[in-house]
N, C-alpha and C positions, 0 to 999 in steps of 0.2 A: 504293781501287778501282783494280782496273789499269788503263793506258790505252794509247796509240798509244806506239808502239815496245817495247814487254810483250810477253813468252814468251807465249802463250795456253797454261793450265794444262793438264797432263796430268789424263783422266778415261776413263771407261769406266764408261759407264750404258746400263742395260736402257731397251728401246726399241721404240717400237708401229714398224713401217715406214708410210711414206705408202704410198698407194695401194690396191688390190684385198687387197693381201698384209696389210695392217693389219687389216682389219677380220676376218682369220681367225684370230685370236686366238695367231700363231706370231712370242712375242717373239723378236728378238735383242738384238745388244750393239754400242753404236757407243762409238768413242774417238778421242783425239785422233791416232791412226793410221789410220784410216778414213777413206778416200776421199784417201789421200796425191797430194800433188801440187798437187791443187785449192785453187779459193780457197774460203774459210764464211762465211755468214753464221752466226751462232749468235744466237737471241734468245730472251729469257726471260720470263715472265709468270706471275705472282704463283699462280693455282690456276686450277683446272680447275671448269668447271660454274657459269662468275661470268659477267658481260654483256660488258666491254668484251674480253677475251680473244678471244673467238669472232672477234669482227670483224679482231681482228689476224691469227689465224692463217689464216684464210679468206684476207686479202687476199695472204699471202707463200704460201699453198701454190697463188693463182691465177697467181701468178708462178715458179712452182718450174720452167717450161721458158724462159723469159723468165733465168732466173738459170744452167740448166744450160748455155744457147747463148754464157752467160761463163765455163764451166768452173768454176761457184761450185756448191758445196751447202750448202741447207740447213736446220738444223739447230732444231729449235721445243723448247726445255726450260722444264720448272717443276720444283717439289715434290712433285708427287703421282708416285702408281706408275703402272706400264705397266698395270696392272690398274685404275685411276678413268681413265687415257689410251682405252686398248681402250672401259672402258662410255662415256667423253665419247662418243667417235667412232660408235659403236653408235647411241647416240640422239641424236645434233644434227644433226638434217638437212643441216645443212652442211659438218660434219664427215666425212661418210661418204665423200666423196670425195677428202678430204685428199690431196695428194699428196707432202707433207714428213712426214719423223719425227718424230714425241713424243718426247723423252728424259725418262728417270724420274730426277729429281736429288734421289730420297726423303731421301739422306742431309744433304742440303742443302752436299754436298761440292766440287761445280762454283760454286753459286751464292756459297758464303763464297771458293773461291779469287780469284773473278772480282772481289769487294767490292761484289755485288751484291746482296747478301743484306737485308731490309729487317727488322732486329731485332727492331723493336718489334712488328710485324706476322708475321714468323717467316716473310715469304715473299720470293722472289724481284722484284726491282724490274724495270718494262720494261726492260729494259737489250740492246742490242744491238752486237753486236761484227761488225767484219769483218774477217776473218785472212786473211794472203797464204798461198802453199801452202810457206813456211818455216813456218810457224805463228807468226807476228808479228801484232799487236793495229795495224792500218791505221786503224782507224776505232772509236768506240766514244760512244754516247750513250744517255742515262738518259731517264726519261719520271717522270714523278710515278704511283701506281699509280691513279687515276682518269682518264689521258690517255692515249689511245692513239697509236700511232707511224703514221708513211704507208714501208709498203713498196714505193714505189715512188722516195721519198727513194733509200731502201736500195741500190734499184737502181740507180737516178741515182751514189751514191756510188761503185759496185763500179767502174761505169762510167769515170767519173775518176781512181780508184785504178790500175786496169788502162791508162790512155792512159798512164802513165807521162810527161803533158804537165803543165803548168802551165795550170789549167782555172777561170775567171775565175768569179764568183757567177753563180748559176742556169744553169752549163754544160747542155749534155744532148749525149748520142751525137751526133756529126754536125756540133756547131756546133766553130766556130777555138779554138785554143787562145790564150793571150798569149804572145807573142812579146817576147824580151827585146833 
């Protein structure tokens, strides 16, 4: 699995977009050149149309302006296609407002570069990465596929990644850094 100080892998997967635009059924293509500059989250989740997924992507696309006011995007991938993405978002009431992108990683080619890939199960592990805008792997942690993750950890982390401080257990925005 790669981890902190890792190239985040080159890819380029078909993609529902968040927001009004998504739900009009007009894929594009996002890749690791897309949205240059900025920082990503990127995180993955096992299939589409299952219980605890819902609640993960719900809570990170309720932060997707929360995360853009860090210059971060981002970025929600599995295994299924933009085609099972589009009908999730179609019919999960919660989904229809999504404001983050689906990636389609049908080939299972992101989630095996990442060593995220969960073999025995043939799908993607919670796994979530946070990449600076060099494209370096800052931050990166797994979840068991029956645990869900707290995106707002996530954002807690982008947050001490970005002070460029030395930032003490349970930092948040705001509070001192340690002083050496």
């Amino acid at each position: 699995m790669l981890t902190v100080g890792d190239k985040f892998p080159t890819f380029d997967l078909a993609t529902v977009p968040g927001g009004p635009e998504g739900l009009k059924g007009a894929f594009t293509q996002t890749s690791d050149t897309s949205n240059a500059g900025k920082w990503k989250v990127v995180f993955f989740w096992p299939k589409d149309f299952t219980f605890v997924c819902p609640t993960e992507i719900v809570a990170f696309g309720k932060l997707a302006g929360e995360f853009a006011d860090r210059d971060t995007v981002v970025y929600g991938v599995s295994i299924d296609s933009e085609f099972v993405h589009l009908n999730w978002r179609l019919h999960h009431e919660d989904l229809k407002s999504l404001e983050i992108p689906m990636l389609a990683d049908i080939k299972r080619e992101l989630s095996s570069a990442c060593g995220v890939l969960a073999h025995d199960a043939g799908v993607a592990l919670r796994a979530t990465f946070v990449v600076d805008p060099e494209g370096i792997i800052r931050h990166v942690s797994v979840n068991d596929l029956s645990v869900g993750r707290n995106p707002q950890e996530v954002l807690r982390i982008v947050d001490a990644l970005q002070s460029d401080e030395l930032c003490p257990c349970n930092w948040n925005k705001g509070d001192e850094f340690l002083k050496v």
